[in-house]
C-alpha positions as CSV (number, residue, x, y, z in Angstrom):
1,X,-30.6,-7.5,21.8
2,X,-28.4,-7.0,18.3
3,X,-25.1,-7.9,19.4
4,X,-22.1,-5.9,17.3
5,X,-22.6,-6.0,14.0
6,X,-19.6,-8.9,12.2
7,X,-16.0,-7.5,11.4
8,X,-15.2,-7.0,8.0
9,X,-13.1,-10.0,6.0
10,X,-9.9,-7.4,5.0
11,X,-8.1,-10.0,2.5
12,X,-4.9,-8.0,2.1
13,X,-3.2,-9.6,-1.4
14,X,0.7,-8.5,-1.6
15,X,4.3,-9.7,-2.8
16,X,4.0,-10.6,-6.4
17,X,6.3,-10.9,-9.2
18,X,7.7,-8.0,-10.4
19,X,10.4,-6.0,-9.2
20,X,8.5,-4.2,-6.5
21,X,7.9,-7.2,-4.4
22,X,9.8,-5.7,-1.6
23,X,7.9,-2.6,-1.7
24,X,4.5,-4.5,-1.4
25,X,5.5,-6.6,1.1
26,X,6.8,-3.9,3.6
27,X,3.4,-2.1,2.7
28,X,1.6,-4.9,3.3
29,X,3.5,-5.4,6.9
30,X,2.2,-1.6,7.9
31,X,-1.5,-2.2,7.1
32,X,-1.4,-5.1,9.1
33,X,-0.1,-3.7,11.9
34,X,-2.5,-0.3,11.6
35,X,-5.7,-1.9,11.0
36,X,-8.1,-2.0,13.7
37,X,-8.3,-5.8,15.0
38,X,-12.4,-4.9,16.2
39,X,-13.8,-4.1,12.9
40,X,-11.5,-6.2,10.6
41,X,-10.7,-9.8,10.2
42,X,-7.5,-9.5,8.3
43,X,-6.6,-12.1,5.7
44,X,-3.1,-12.1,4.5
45,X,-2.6,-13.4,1.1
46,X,0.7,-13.5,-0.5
47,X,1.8,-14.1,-3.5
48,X,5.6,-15.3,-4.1
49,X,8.0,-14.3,-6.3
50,X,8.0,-17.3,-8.5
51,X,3.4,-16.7,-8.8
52,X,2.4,-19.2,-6.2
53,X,-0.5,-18.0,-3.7
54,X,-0.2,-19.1,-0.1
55,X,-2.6,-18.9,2.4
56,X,-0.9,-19.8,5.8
57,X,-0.8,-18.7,9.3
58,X,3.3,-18.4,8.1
59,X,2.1,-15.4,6.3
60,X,0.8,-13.4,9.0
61,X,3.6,-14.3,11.1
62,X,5.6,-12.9,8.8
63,X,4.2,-9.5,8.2
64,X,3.9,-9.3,11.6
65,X,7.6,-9.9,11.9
66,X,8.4,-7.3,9.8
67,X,9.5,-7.0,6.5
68,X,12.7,-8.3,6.2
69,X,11.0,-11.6,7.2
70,X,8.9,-11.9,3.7
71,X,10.4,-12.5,1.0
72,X,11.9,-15.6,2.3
73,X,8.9,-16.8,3.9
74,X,7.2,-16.1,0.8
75,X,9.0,-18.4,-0.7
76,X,8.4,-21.7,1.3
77,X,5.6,-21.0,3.9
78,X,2.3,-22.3,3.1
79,X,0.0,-24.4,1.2
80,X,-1.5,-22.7,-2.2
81,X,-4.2,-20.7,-1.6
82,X,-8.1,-21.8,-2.4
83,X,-10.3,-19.8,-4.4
84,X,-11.4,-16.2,-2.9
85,X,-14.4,-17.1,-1.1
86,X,-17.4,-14.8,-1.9
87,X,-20.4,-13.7,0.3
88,X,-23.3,-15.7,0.3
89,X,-25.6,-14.0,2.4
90,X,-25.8,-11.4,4.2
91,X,-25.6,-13.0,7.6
92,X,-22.4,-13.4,6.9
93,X,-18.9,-11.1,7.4
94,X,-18.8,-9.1,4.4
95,X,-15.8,-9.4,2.4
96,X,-13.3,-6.9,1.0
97,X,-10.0,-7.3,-0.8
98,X,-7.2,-5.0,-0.4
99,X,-4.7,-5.6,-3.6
100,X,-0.8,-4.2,-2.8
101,X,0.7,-5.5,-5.0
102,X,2.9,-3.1,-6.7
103,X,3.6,-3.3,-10.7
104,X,2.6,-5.5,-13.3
105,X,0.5,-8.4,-12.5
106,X,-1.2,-6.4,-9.6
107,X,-1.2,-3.2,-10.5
108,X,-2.1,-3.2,-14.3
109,X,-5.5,-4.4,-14.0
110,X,-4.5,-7.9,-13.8
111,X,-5.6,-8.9,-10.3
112,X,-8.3,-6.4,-10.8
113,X,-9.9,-8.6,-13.7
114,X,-9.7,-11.6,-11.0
115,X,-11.5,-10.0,-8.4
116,X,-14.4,-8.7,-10.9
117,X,-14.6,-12.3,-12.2
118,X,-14.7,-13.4,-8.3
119,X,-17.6,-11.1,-7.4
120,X,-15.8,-9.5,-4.8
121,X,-15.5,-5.3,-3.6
122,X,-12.2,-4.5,-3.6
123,X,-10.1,-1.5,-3.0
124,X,-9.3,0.9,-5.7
125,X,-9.2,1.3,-9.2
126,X,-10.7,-0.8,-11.5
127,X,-9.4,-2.7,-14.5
128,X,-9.3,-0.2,-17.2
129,X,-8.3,2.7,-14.5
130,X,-5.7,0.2,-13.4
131,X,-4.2,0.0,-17.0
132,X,-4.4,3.1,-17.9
133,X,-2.3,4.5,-14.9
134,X,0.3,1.6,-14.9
135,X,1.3,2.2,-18.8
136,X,2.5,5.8,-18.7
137,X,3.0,5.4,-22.2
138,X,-0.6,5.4,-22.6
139,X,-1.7,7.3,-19.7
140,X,0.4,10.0,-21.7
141,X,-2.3,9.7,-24.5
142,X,-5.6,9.9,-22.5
143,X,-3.9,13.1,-20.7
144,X,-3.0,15.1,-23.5
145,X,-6.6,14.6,-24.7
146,X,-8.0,15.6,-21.4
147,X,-6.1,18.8,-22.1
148,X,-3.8,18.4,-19.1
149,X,-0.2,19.9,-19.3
150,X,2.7,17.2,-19.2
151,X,6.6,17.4,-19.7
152,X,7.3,16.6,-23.5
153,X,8.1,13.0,-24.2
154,X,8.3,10.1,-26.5
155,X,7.5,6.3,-26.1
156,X,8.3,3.7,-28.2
157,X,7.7,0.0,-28.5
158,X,11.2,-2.5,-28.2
159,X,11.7,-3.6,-31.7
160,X,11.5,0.1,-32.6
161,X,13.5,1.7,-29.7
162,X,17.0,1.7,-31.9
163,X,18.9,3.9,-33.8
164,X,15.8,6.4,-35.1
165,X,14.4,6.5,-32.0
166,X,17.2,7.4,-30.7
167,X,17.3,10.4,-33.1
168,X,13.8,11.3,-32.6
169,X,15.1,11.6,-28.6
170,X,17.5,13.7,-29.7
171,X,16.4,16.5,-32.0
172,X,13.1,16.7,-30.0
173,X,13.6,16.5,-26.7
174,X,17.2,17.3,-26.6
175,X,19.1,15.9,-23.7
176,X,19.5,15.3,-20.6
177,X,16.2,13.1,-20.8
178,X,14.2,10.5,-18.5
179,X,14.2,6.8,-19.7
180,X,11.6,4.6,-18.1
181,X,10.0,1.5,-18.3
182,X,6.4,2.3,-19.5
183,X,5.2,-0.3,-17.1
184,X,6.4,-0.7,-13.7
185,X,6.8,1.6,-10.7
186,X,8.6,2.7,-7.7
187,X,11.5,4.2,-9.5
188,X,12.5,0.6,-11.0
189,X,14.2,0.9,-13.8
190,X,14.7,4.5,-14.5
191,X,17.8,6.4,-16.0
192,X,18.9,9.8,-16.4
193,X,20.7,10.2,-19.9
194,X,23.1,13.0,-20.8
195,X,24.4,12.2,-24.3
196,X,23.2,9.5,-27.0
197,X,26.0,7.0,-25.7
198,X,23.8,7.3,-21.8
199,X,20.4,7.3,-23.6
200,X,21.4,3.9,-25.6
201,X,22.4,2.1,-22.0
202,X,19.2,3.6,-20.2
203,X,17.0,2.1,-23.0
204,X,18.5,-1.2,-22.5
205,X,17.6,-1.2,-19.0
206,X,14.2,0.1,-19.2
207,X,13.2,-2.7,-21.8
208,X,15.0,-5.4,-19.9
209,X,11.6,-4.6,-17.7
210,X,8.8,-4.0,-20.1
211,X,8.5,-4.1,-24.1
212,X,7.4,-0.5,-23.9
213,X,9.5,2.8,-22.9
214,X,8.8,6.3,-22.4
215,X,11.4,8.7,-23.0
216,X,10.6,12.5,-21.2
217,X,12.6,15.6,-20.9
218,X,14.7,16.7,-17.4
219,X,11.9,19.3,-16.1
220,X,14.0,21.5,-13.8
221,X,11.3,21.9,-11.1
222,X,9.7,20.4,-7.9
223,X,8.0,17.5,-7.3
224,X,3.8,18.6,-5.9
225,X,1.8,15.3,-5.1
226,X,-1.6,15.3,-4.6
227,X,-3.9,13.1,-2.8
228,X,-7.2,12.0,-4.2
229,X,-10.0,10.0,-2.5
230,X,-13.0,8.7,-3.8
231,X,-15.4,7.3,-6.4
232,X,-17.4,9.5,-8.6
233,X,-17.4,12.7,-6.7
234,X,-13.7,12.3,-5.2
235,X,-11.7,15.3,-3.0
236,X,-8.4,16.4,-3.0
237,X,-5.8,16.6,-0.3
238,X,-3.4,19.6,0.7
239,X,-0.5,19.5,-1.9
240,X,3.0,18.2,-0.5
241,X,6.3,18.4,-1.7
242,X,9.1,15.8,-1.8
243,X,12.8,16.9,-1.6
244,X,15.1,14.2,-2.6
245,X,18.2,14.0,-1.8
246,X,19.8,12.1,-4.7
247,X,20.0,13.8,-8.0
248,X,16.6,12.6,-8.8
249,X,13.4,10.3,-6.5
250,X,15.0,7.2,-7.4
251,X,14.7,4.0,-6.2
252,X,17.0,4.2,-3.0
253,X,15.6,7.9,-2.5
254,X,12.1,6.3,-1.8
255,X,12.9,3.2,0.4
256,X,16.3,2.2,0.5
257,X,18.1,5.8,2.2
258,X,15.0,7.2,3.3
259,X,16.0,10.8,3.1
260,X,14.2,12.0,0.9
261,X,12.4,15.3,2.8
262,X,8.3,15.0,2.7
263,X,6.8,18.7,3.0
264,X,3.3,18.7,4.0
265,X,1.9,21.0,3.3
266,X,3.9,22.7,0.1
267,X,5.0,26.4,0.3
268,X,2.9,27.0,-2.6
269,X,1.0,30.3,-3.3
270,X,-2.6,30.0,-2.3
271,X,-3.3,29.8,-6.8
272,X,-1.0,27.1,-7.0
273,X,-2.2,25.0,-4.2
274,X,-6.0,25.3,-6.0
275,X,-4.6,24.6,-9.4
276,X,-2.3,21.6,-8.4
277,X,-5.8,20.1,-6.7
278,X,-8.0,20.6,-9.9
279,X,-5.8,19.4,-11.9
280,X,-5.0,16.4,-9.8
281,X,-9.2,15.8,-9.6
282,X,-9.4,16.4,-13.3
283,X,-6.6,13.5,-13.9
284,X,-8.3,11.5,-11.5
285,X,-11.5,11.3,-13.8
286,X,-9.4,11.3,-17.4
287,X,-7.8,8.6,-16.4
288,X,-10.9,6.3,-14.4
289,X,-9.4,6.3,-11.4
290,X,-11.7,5.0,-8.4
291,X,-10.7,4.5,-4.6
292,X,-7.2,6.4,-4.1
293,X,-4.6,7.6,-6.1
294,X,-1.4,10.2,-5.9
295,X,-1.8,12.3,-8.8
296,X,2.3,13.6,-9.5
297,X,3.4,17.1,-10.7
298,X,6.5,18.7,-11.9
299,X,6.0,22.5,-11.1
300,X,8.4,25.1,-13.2
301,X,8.0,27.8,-10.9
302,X,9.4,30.3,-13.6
303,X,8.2,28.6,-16.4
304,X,5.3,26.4,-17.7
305,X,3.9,25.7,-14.0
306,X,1.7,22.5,-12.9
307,X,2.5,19.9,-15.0
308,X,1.6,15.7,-14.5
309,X,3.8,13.7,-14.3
310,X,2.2,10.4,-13.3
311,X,-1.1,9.1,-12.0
312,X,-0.3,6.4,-9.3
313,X,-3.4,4.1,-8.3
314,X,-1.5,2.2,-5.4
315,X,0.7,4.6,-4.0
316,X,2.9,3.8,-1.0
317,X,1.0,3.3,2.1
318,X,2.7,2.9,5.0
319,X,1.7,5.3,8.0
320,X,4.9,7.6,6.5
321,X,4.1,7.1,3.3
322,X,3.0,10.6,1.6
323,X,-0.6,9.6,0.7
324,X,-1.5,8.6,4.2
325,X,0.4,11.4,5.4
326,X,-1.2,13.7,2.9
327,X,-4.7,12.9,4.0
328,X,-3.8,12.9,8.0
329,X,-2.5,16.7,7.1
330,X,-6.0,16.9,5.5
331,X,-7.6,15.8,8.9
332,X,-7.9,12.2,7.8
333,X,-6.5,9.9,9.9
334,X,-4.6,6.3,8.8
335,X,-7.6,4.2,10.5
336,X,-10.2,6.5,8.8
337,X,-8.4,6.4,5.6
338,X,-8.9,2.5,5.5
339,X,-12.4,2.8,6.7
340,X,-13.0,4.9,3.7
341,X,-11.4,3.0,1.1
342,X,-13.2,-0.1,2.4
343,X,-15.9,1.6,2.3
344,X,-15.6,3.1,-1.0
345,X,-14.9,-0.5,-2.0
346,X,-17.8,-1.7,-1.3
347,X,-20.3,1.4,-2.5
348,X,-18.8,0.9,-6.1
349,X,-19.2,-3.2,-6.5
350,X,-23.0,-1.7,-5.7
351,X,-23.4,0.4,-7.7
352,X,-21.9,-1.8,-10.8
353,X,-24.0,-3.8,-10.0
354,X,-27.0,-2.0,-10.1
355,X,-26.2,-0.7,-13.5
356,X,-26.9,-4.3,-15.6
357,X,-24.2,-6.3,-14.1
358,X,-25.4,-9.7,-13.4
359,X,-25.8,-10.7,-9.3
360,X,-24.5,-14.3,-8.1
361,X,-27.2,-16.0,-6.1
């Protein structure tokens, strides 16, 4: 008689070196804790803040602890990690990886590339979809061509982000504006400017983060976020709403105060709900998303309506997070979301490789 068939190798990769270590780490702690322990093997894999894999019982200790055990555990527990093993055969545990970490050099298509050079399903995006969605500069770009309605912005490169630019801000986007690093997430590094003497102070701190920056004008509206799931024929969740409680969803808003107010699903008018979940599927394609992603909105209620503000392909996802919560007001709940997404994982690295990929023997 067939016993059960193996559990699933779940190699959960978080930490990293950018400034959303924190945030992947206390993701990382909330799958580990939600995943069932029958169908998955979990491997935690962390990566500290100085780049150094580890591989370590430590690790898992550590996310189990919770965490405001990891970042310092991160940075001594553990031998460096060996290469990603890859199946063999099939009589083996297939193998999936789970990337969370947040923000360059996880996020951006980075760790994306590894894992396509390793052989190996993994969750989510892939490396151009990756890219795209973590330089919002250039996500920007693809959008407007995909005809989909944004707030009206500018982005500029460092050695250019001076005096003219700072003109250009001015006359066409008027102030108060929205200064942001082009690459990096979570609220990191974002300013609200009022005058040129603010706008010249929140440049300096976005680029103190990435050589690019996006400059957008203050919509007056509220914040719709969308859930998508899926690979080539993805769905939409039910649209929620955040209210934050600081002048904008900053940093703090998201995971430091946790006040912010998550409304699931948003008051919207029956029209607006169906328009804010196109649109969101639409962006999903534009921009070669694959997996998950939380597609962002600005809606003027009075004025130009739905419009994008941001594709994220690794949103939050803790149990409270609002993609998970999103999808569990959609009828999907947080084990079944990972089922899918693994699942997911593993019918893309298929079908790439059906269409003239090489296969390892």
């Amino acid at each position: 008689m067939a016993g059960p068939p193996p559990r699933t190798r779940l190699v959960v990769i978080f930490g990293g070196v950018s400034a959303e270590h924190d945030v992947s780490c206390t993701t990382a702690a909330h799958v580990l804790r939600a995943v069932d322990p029958e169908r998955y093997d979990v491997v935690p894999v962390a990566v500290t803040r100085e780049g150094r894999w580890v591989l370590s019982e430590g690790t898992a200790k550590a996310l189990v602890e919770g965490p405001a055990g990891l970042p310092a555990a991160l940075s001594t527990e553990g031998p460096d990690l060996d290469p990603l093993p890859t199946v063999t055969s099939e009589a083996e545990s297939p193998l999936v990886v789970l990337p969370l970490i947040h923000g360059p050099l996880g996020e951006d298509g980075t760790l994306q590339g590894m894992l396509e050079l390793a052989d190996v399903p993994y969750v989510g995006a892939g490396v151009l979809g990756s890219a795209l969605c973590m330089d919002k500069a250039m996500a920007k770009v693809v959008a407007a061509a995909a005809g989909l309605p944004q707030p009206r912005h500018l982005a500029s490169r460092d050695v250019h982000a001076g005096d003219d630019f700072a003109a250009r801000v001015a006359d066409e986007l008027g102030f108060p504006v929205f200064v942001k690093p082009a690459n990096l997430g979570s609220s990191v590094g974002i300013t609200k400017a009022a005058d040129p003497a603010a706008l010249a102070v929140a440049l300096a701190t976005a680029l103190a983060y990435d050589e690019w920056v996006l400059v957008e004008e203050a919509v007056v509206g509220r914040e719709i976020e969308v859930a998508v799931l899926g690979n080539a024929e993805p769905r939409a969740s039910v649209p929620g709403e955040v209210i934050p409680t600081h002048e904008f969803y900053d940093y703090e808003d998201k995971y430091l105060d946790g006040a912010a107010q998550l409304v699931i699903p948003a008051p919207l008018p029956p029209e607006v709900t169906e328009e804010a979940r196109r649109l969101a599927l639409v962006a999903f394609a534009a921009l070669r998303a694959d997996g998950l992603a939380r597609v962002d909105f600005f809606y003027e209620e009075d004025g130009r309506g739905l419009l994008l503000n941001e594709v994220n392909t690794l949103p939050g996802f803790t149990p409270y997070s609002m993609y998970p919560s999103l999808w569990q007001a959609s009828g999907v709940s947080y084990g079944e979301l990972v089922d899918e997404l693994v699942r997911l994982a593993v019918e893309r690295h298929e079908h790439r490789r059906g269409h003239g990929r090489p296969q390892r023997p």
